[in-house]
N, C-alpha and C positions, 0 to 999 in steps of 0.2 A: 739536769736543767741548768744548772751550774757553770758546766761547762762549757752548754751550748750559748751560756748571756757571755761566759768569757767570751767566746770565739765571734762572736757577731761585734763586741768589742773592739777584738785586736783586727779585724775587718773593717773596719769604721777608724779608725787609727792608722791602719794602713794605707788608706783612703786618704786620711787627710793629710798626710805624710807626703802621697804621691802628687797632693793638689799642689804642693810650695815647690816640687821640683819643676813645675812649668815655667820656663824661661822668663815668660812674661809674666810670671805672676799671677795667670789666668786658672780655673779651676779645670782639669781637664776633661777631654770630649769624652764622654758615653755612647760609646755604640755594642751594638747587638754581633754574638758571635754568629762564626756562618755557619752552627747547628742549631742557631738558635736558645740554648741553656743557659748562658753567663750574659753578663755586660764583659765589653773591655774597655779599658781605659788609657788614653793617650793624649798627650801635647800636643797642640797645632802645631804644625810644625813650616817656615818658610817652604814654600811649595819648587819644585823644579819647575827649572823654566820651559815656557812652552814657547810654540807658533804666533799662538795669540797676544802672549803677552810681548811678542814682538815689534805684533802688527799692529796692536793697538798703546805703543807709547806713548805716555803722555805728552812724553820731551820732544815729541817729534813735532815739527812743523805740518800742520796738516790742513789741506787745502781740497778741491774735488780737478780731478783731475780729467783732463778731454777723454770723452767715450772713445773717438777715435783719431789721435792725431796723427799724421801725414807722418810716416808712407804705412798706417799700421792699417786701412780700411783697404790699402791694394796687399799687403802680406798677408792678411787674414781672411777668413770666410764669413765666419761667426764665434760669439764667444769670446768675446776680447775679455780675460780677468788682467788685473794688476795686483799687485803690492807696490805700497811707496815707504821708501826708508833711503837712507841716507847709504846711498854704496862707496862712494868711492872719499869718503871720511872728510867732505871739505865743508861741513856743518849745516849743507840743504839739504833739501829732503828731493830725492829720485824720484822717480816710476819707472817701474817696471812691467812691461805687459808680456800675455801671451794667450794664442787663442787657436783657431781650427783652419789647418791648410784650404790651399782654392784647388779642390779635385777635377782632372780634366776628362773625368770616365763617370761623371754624374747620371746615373737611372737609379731616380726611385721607386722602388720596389717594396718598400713594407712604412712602417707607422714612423718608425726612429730613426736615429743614426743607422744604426744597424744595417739599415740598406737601403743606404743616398747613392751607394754608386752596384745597385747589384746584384746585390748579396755578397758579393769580394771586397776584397780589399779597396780603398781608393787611391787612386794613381795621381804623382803630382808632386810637385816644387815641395817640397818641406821647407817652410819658413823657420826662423831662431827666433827666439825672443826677444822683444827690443826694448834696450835700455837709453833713457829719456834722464840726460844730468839736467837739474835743476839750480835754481838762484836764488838769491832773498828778495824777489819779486815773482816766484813763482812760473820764470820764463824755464822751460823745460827744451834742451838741445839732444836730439836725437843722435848717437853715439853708437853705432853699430861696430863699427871700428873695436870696442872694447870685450867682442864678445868672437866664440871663437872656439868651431866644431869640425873638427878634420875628421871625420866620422864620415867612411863612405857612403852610409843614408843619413847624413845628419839631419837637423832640423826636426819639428815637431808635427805628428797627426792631427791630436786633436787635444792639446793641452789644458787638461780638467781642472789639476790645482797646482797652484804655484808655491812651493814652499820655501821661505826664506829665514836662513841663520846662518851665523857663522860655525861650519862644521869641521873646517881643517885649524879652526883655534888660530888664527892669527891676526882675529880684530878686527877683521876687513867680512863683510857678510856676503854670504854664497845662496847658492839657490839650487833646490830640485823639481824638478817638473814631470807629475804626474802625468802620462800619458793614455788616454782612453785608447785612441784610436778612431780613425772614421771610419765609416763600410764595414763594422762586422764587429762583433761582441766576445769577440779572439782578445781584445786590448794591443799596445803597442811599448816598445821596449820605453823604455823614460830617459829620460835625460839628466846629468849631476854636475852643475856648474861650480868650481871651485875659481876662486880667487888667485892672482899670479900676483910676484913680485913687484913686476912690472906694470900695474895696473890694470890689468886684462882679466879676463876669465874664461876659463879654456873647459869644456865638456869635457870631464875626466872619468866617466862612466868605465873604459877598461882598465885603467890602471886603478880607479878609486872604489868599485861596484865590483863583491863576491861573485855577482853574477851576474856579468853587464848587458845582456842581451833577456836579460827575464822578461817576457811579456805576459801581462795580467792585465784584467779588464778592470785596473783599479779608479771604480769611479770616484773615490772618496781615499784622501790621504792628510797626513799631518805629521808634526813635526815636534819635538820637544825629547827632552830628556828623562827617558820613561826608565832608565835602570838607576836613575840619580849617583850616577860616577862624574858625570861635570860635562858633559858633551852633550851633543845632540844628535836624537835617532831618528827615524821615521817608520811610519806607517803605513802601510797602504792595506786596501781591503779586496779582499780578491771575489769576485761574482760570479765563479765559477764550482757553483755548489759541487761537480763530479769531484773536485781535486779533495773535500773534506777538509780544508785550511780557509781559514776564514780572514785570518787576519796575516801579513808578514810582516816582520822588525826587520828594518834596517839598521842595524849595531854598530853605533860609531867607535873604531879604535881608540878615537882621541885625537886623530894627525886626520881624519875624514875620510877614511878607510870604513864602507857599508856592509858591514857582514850579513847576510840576508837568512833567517829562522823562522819558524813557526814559532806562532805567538797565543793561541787561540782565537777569542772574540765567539761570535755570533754573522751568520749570516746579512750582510746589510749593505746601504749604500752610503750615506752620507757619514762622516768621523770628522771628530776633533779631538784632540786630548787635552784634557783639564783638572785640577785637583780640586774634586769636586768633593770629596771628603775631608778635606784640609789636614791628611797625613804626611803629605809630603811628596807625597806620590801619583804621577800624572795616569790617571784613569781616560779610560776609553767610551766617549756619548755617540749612540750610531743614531742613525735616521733610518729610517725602511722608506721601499714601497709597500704600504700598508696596503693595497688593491691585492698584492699578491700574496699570498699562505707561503710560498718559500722564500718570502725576504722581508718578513712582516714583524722584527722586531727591532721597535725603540725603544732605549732604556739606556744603561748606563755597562761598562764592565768593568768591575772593578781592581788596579794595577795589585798584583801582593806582591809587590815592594824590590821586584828582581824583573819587573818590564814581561811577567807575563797575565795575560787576560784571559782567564779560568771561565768556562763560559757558564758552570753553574754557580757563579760568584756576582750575578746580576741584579742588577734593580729594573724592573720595570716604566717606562712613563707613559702617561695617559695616549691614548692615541685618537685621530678625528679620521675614522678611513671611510667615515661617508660621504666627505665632499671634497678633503684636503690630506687623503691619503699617499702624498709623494713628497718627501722630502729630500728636497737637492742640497740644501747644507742647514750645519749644524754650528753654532758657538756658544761661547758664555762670558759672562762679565757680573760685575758686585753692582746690580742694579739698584738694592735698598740700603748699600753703607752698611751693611752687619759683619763684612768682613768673611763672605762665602760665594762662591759662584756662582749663580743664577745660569738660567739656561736658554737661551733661544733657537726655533727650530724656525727655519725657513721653509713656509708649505705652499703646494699646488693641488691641481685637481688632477683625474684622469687623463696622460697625456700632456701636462703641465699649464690645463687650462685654467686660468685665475692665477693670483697669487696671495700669499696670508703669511702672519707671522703667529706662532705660538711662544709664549713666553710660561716659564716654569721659575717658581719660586723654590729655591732649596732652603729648609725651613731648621738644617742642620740634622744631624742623628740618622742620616741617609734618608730622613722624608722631606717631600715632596707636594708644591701644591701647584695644581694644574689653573693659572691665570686665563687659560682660554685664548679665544684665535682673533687675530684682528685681521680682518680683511683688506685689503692692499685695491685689489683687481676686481670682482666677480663678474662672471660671464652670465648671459642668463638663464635661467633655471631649466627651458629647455635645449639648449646649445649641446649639439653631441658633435665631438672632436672628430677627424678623419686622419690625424696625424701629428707628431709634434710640432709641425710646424702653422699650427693653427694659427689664425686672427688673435685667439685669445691668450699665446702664450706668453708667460708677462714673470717667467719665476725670480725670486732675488740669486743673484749668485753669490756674492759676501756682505757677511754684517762686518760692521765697523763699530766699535765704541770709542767715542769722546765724548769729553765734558764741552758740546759744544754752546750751548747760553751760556753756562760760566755762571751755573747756580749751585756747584758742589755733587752733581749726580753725573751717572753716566747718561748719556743719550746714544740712540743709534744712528746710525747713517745706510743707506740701503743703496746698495749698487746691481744693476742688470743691466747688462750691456747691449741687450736687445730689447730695449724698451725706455723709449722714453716719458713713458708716463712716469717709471717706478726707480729710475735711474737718478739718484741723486735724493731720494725722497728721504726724511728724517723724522724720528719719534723720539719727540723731546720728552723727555723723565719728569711727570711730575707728581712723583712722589708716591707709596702707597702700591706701587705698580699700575698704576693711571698713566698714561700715556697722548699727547698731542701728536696727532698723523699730520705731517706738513706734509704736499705735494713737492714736488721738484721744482715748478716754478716759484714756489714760497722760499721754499727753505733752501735758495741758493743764497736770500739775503742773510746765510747765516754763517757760508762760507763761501772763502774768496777764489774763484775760477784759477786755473791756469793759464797764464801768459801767453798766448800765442805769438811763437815770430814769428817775424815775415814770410810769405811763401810767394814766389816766383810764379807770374803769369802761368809758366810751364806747368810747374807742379801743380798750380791752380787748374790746370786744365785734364790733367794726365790724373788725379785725385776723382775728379769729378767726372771724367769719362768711366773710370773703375765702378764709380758709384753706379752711377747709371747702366753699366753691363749687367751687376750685381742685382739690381734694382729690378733692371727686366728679364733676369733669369727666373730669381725669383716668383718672379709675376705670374712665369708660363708655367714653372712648375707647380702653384698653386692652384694654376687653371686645371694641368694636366689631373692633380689629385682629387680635385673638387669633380671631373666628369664618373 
């Protein structure tokens, strides 16, 4: 008996011993091993940088940017995402967009992408991405000039996620572009824009990509420093259950060199990586289509601290797959100030009818509280979809956080690029995880548009004919789907 009050002592001792070696001072975290018997015990520790912590800088001048500025509504089909950050170092803040070529072999033949022109492939102009320099008035000058793909297919299919960081280490921020593909659930090779000397940025996929021709139907990707060596890797999620890989690393050398591994994960669609246990180490949040049995897990995977995602090393999170089972993305941000990640899921319906937002409280110690769904869109109760491209399709495609009142919290900013109900809309933080839904005609008086220059009768004309082709393409293929 003796012994055992020794021993529980020098346990308790040991304890408090390892509490004063936390940097800050702080008592350290308690979490549960993954057999379940012990605690272990560890320092928070500054987290590796991620995507997010990118895109959402404080420092950053940040404004709402044109859904579609000239010539990007004649380059593009659908799907216009951005990032805005400051590329070429002259202290405004950019945009950068990118979205889904105009196919010239259009039959559709089933519900999705999958088959807009077919069931094959879609045939067509491959657009680049277009970079939009910016001023301290928010007047953004379109810059094509600066970008630069001698790739005998170059250009992009259908550009899913846009990932940006500086990956070749030389201060100046680059960008990779997840590519889906349009016409077929094959995916298309991606594209890796690195930074030049000379101000430029040159597609360097085969001198800078292990495998520069990998095609996967990566609907979901991201970006950060998951082996924590000081550089920046990527992710992408592969949704092709036959191949038994779920997840791939792109492995930055240090100089922007992608070395491409298996990494595990879970079957899914939507990722971001975030250190959502505050080890230090960038963990992996998937999204599913909850509607389906083989892509139906959300939850978290956990990094063990060498960038691999052990797929019985998981947490689970709540799911809504009876009305808002489709999650197109996923982020996070320190919504209540405790100094932990919080989680936000971007949700739709069958088909991506409606749109909602789920927010998850991380309550530390790897639990978890399900804050429930806020509805954005709903469709009504009896509305049955005929395809993605329904009346009602309304999904968000990126969260944003800032402190945009300028009351000490984060807020969100909601962007959908085919949608202007939900395009611009903001959920002001108030506190408690309470939330104020401002529409997009509100809450632009909370931020200030982009400048539009001038644009020439011409392009006034030549804009606005695209539209209008666009427009009643549209129209007939609605009609044709609807008979």
């Amino acid at each position: 008996m003796k012994k055992l009050l020794l021993l529980l002592i020098l346990i308790f001792i040991s304890i408090q011993g390892f509490t004063a070696l936390c940097p800050d001072g702080s008592e350290p975290l308690k979490t549960v091993s993954a057999d379940g018997t012990y605690f272990e015990y560890y320092c928070k520790q500054e987290s590796a940088k991620s995507g997010i912590s990118i895109e959402n800088d404080p420092n950053l001048d940040f404004f709402k940017p044109s859904k579609k500025p000239y010539p990007t509504g004649k380059l593009y089909y659908f799907g216009l995402l951005w990032q805005m950050a400051d590329f070429n170092k002259d202290g405004y803040s950019d945009v950068l967009y990118i979205g889904t070529m105009n196919p010239n072999n259009v039959d559709m033949i089933g519900v999705d992408t999958g088959g807009i022109c077919g069931g094959g492939e879609c045939k067509g102009e491959k657009p680049l991405p277009s970079l939009f320099l910016g001023d301290s008035k928010h007047k953004l000058t379109y810059a094509p000039e600066l970008l630069i793909d001698n790739r005998e297919d170059s250009g992009m299919s259908l550009g899913r996620q846009l990932l940006v960081a500086d990956y070749n280490n030389d201060k100046v921020l680059d960008f990779y572009v997840a590519d889906t593909g349009i016409g077929t659930h094959n995916g298309m090779r991606d594209s890796y824009f690195l930074s030049q000397p000379n101000g430029t940025w040159i597609e360097s996929s085969e001198t800078h990509l292990s495998h520069s021709n990998f095609k996967v139907f990566n609907h979901g990707a991201a970006t950060g420093d998951i082996d924590s060596d000081g550089d920046m890797d990527v992710v992408i999620t592969n949704t092709d259950w036959k191949t038994g890989t779920y997840l791939w690393c792109l492995i930055n050398d240090g100089k922007g060199f992608l070395n491409k591994r298996k990494c595990g994960g879970i079957f899914s669609f939507a990722l971001e990586l975030a250190d959502i246990d505050g080890d230090g180490h960038l963990d992996v949040l998937l999204g599913a289509h909850e509607f389906e049995d083989s892509i139906n897990f959300t939850g978290i995977i956990w990094n063990d601290g060498r960038g691999y995602f052990h797929k019985q090393k998981n947490t689970k999170l709540p799911q809504h797959k009876k009305k808002w089972g489709t999650i197109p993305e996923v982020s996070a941000a320190d919504l209540d100030n405790d100094g932990d990640l919080d989680i936000v899921y971007s949700r739709a319906g069958v088909l991506y009818v409606g749109t909602a937002l789920q927010i998850i409280e991380n309550l530390g110690d790897k639990k978890f509280k399900d804050h429930g769904i806020f509805p954005l869109v709903e469709a009504p109760d009896d509305y049955v979809p005929k395809h993605e491209g329904n009346e009602w399709n309304d999904f968000i495609e990126m969260i944003k956080f800032r402190d945009i009142d300028k009351d000490g919290d984060m807020d969100l900013f909601l962007t959908s690029s085919m949608s202007y109900r939900t395009n611009g809309m903001i959920l002001l933080n108030q506190g408690n995880f309470s939330f104020e839904i401002l529409p997009a005609n509100i809450a632009k008086t909370y931020l200030t548009d982009e400048v539009k220059p001038p644009v020439s009768d011409e392009q006034r004309a030549q804009e606005q004919a695209v539209e209008d082709e666009i427009a009643a393409f549209e129209a007939e293929l609605a009609a044709e789907l609807g008979q």
